[in-house]
C-alpha positions in Angstrom: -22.1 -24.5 -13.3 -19.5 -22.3 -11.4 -21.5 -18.9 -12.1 -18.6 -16.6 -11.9 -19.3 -13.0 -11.4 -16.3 -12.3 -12.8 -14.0 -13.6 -15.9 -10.5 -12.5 -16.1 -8.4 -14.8 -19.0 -4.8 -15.4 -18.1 -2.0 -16.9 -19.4 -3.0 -16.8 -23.2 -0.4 -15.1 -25.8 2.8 -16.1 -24.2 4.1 -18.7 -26.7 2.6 -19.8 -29.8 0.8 -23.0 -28.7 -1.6 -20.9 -26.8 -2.4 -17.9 -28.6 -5.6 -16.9 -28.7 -8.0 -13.6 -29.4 -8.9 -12.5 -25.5 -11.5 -10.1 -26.9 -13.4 -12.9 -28.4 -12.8 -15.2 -25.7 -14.6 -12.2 -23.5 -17.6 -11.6 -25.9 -18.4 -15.3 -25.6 -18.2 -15.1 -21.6 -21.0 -11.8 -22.3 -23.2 -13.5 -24.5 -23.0 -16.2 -21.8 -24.4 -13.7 -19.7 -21.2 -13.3 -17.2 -18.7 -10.0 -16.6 -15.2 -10.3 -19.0 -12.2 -8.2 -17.8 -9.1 -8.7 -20.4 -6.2 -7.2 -18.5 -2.9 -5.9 -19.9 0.1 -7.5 -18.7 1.0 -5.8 -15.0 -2.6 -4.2 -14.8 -4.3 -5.3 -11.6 -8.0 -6.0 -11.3 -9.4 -5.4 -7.4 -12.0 -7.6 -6.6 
């Protein structure tokens, strides 16, 4: 519905509630037919 052209995940992995695998997150959002960018922490992403 929102047809991103860009997925970027934040916020996962900082305390055990919400840990998750960002690189499966990311192939889901491909197979969905949309653009994943997993970012280390500090890395910047220009749009």
């Amino acid at each position: 519905m929102i047809q991103p052209r860009m997925v970027i995940p934040m916020h996962y992995n900082t305390f055990p509630p919400i840990t998750q695998d960002a690189d499966a997150f990311a192939e889901q959002v491909r197979k969905a037919g949309f653009e994943a960018q997993i970012l280390a922490p500090g890395e910047a992403y220009t749009i």
